[in-house]
GUZANU-598594 format. One record per residue (C-alpha): residue number from 1; residue in one letter; x, y, z. Coordinates in nm, 4 decimals. Each point is the difference from the previous one (the first is absolute). Layout:
<sites>
<site seq="NUM" type="A" east="X" north="Y" up="Z"/>
...
</sites>
This chain:
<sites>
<site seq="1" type="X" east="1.0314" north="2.8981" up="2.1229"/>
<site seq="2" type="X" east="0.0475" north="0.2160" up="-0.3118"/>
<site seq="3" type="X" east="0.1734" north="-0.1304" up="-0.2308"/>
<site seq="4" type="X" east="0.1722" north="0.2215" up="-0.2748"/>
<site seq="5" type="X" east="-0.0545" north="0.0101" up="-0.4027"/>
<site seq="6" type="X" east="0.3543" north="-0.0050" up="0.0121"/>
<site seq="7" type="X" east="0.0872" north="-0.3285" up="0.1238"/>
<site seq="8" type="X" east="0.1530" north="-0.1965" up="-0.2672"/>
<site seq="9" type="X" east="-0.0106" north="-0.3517" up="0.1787"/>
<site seq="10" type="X" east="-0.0714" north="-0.1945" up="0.3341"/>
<site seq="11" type="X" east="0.1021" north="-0.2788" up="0.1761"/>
<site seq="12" type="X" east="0.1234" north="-0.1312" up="0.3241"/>
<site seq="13" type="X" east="0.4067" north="-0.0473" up="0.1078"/>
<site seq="14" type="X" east="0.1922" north="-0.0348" up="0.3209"/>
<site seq="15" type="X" east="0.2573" north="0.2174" up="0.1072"/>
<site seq="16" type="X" east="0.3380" north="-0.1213" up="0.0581"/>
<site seq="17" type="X" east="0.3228" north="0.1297" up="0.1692"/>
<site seq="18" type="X" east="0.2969" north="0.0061" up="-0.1559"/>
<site seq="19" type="X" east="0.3765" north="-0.0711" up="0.0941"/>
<site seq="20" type="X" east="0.0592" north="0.3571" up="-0.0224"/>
<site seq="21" type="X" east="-0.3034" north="0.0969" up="0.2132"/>
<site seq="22" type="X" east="-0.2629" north="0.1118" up="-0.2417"/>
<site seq="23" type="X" east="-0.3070" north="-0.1512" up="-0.1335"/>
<site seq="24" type="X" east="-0.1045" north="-0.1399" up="-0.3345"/>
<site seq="25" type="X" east="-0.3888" north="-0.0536" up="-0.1421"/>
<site seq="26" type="X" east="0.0137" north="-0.2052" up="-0.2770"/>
<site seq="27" type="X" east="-0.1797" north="0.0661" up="-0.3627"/>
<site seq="28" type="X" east="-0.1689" north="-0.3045" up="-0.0988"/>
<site seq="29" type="X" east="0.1418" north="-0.0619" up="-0.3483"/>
<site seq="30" type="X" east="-0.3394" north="0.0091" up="-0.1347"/>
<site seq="31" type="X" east="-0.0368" north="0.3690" up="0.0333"/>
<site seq="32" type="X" east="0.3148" north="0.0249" up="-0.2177"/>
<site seq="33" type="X" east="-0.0439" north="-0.2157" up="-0.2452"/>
<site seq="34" type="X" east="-0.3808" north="0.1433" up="0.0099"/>
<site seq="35" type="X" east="0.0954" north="0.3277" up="-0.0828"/>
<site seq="36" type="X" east="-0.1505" north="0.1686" up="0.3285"/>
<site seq="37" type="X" east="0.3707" north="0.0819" up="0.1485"/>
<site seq="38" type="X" east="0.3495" north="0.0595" up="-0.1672"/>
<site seq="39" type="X" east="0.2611" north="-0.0964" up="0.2046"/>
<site seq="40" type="X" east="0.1973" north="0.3412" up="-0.0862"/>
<site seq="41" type="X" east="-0.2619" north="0.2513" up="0.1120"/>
<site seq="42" type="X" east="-0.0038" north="0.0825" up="0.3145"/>
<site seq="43" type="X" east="-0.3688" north="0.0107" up="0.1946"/>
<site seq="44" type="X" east="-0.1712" north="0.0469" up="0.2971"/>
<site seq="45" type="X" east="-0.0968" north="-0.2663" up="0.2406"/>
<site seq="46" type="X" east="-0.2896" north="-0.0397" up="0.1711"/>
<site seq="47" type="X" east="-0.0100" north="-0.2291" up="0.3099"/>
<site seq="48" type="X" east="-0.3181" north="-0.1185" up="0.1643"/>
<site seq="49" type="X" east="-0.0685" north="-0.2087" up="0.3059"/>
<site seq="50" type="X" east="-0.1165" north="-0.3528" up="-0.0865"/>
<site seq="51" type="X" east="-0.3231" north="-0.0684" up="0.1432"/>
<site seq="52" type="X" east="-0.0558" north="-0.2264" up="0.2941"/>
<site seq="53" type="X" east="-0.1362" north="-0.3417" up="-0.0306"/>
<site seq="54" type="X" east="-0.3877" north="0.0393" up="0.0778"/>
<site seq="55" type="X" east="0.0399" north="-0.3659" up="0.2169"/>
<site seq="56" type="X" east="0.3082" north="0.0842" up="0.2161"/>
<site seq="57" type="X" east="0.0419" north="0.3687" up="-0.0502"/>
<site seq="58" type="X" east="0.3267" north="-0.0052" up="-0.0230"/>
<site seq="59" type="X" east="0.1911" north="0.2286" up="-0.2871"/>
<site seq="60" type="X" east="0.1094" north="-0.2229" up="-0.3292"/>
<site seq="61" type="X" east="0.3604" north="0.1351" up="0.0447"/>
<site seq="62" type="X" east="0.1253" north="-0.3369" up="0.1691"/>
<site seq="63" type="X" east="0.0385" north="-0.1810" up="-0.3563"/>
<site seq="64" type="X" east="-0.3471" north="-0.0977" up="-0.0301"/>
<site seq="65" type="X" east="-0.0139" north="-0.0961" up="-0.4235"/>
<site seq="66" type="X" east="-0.3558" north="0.0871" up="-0.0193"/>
<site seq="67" type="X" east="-0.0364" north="0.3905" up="0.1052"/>
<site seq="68" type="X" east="-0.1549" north="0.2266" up="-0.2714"/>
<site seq="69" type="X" east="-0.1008" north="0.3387" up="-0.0450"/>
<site seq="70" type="X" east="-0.3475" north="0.0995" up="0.0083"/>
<site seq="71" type="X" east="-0.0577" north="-0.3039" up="0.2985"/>
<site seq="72" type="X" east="0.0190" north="-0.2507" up="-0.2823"/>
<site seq="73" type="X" east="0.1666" north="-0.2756" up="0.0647"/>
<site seq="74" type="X" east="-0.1434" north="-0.2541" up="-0.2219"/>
<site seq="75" type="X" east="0.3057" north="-0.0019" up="-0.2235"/>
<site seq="76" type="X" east="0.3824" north="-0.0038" up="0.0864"/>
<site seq="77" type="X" east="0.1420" north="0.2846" up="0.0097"/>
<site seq="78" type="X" east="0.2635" north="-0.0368" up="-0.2642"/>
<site seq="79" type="X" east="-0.3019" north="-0.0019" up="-0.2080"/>
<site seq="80" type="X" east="-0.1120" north="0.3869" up="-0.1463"/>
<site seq="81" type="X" east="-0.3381" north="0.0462" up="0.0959"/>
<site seq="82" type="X" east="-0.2561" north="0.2016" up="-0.2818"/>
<site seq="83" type="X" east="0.0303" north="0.3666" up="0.0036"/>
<site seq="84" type="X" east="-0.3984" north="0.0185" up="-0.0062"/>
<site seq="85" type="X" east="-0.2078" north="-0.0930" up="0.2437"/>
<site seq="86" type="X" east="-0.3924" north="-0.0843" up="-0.0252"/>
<site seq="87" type="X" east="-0.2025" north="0.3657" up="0.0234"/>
<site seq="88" type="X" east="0.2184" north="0.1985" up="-0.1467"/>
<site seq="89" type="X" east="0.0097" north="0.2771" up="-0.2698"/>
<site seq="90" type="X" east="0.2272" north="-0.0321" up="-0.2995"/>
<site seq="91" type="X" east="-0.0041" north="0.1843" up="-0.3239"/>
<site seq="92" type="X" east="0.1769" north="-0.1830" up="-0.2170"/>
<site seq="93" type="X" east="0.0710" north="-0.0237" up="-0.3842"/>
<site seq="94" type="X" east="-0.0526" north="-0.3079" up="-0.2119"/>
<site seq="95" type="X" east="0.2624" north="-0.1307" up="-0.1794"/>
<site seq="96" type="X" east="-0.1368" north="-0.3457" up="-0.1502"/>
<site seq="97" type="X" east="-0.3075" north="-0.1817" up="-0.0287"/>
<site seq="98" type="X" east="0.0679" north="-0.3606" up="0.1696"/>
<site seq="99" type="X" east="-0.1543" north="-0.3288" up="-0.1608"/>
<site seq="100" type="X" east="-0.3363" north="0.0117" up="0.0968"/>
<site seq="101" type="X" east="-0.0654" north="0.3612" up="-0.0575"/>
<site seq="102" type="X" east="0.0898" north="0.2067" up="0.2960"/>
<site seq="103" type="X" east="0.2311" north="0.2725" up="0.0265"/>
<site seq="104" type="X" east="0.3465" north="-0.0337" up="0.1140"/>
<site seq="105" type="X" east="0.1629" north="0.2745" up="0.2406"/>
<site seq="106" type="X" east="0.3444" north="0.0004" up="0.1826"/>
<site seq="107" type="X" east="0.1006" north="0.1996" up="0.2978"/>
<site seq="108" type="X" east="0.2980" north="-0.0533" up="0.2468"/>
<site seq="109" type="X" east="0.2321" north="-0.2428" up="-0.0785"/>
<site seq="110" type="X" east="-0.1703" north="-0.1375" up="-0.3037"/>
<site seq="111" type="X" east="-0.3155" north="-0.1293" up="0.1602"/>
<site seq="112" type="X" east="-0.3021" north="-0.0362" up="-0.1596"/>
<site seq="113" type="X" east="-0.3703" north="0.1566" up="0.0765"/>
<site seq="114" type="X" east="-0.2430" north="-0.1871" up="-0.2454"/>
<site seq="115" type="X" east="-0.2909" north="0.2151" up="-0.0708"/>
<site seq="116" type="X" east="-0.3245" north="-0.1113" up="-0.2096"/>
<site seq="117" type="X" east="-0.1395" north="0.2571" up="-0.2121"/>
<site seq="118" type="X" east="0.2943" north="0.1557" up="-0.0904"/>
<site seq="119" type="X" east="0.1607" north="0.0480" up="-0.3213"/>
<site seq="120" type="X" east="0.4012" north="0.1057" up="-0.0599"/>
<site seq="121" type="X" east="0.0703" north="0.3527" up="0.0139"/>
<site seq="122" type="X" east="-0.2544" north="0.1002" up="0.2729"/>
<site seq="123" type="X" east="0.0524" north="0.1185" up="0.2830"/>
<site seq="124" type="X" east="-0.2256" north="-0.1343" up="0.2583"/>
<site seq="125" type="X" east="-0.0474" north="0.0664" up="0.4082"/>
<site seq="126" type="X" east="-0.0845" north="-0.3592" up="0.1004"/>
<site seq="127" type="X" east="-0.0697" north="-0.0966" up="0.3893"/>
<site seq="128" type="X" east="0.2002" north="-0.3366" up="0.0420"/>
<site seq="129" type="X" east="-0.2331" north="-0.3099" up="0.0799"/>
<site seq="130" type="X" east="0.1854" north="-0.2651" up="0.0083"/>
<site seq="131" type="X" east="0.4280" north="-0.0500" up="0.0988"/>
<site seq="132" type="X" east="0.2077" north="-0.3051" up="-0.0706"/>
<site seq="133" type="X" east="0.3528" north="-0.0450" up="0.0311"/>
<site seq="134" type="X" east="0.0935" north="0.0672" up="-0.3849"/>
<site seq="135" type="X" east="-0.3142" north="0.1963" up="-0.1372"/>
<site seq="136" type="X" east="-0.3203" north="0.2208" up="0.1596"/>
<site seq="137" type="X" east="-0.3594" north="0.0936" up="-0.1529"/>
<site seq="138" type="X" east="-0.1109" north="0.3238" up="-0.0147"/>
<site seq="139" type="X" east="-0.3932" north="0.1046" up="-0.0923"/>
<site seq="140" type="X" east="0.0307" north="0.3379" up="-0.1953"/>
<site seq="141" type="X" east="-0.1432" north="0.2764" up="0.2212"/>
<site seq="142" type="X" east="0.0839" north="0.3066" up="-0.2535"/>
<site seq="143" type="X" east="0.1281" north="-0.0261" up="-0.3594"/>
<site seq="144" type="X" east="0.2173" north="0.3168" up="-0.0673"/>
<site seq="145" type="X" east="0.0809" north="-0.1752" up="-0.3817"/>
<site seq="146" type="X" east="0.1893" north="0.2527" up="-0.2318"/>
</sites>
């Protein structure tokens, strides 16, 4: 799947019928009080089937806590998963150096891509090595520094 330089946040919800026969998806207050969403803009939705457990096969939608996107389902989902994954191609920009010497880089949502090498101000394409739940390494593949 394709997934758009436009998306501003993810994360997993149930839809639920209302008294007046509509539906509600809930915002996480995270992405709120994150910054990724205000609550009045209006935006578009995306929705995308969950995947189905690799041991039964059947689809997540019956309330299971632990479907993911991407097939991960190593954390809850009321958990946001990293916006990076291992592979891939970022350029970034360094905005700090952290306490043992390596550049500091946010991208969605305030996370953090630690990259040796790098100094603040550059602008670096770095292929991510390593993803945790709160920060990622990337290796500097091009340095585009001003």
């Amino acid at each position: 799947m394709e997934i758009s330089d436009k998306l501003l946040c993810l994360f997993s919800a149930s839809v639920t019928e209302t008294e007046d026969e509509t539906y509600v998806i809930e915002v996480p207050r995270r992405e709120v009080d994150t910054g990724s969403i205000d609550p009045d803009e209006i935006y578009r939705v995306a929705l995308v089937s969950p995947d189905p457990d690799p041991e039964t096969g059947e689809s997540g939608s019956h309330g299971g806590s632990g479907s993911t996107t991407s097939g991960r389902r190593s954390r809850p989902s009321s958990e946001p998963q990293p916006p990076v994954e291992i592979g891939e191609m970022r350029y970034v920009e360094i905005e700090d150096i952290g306490k043992q010497g390596d550049g500091i880089a946010r991208v969605e949502r305030g996370y953090v891509i630690i990259v040796p090498g790098a100094e603040v101000g550059e602008r670096v394409k770095v292929e991510v090595s390593e993803v945790k739940s709160n920060f990622a390494v990337g290796e500097i593949v091009e340095d585009d520094s001003y």
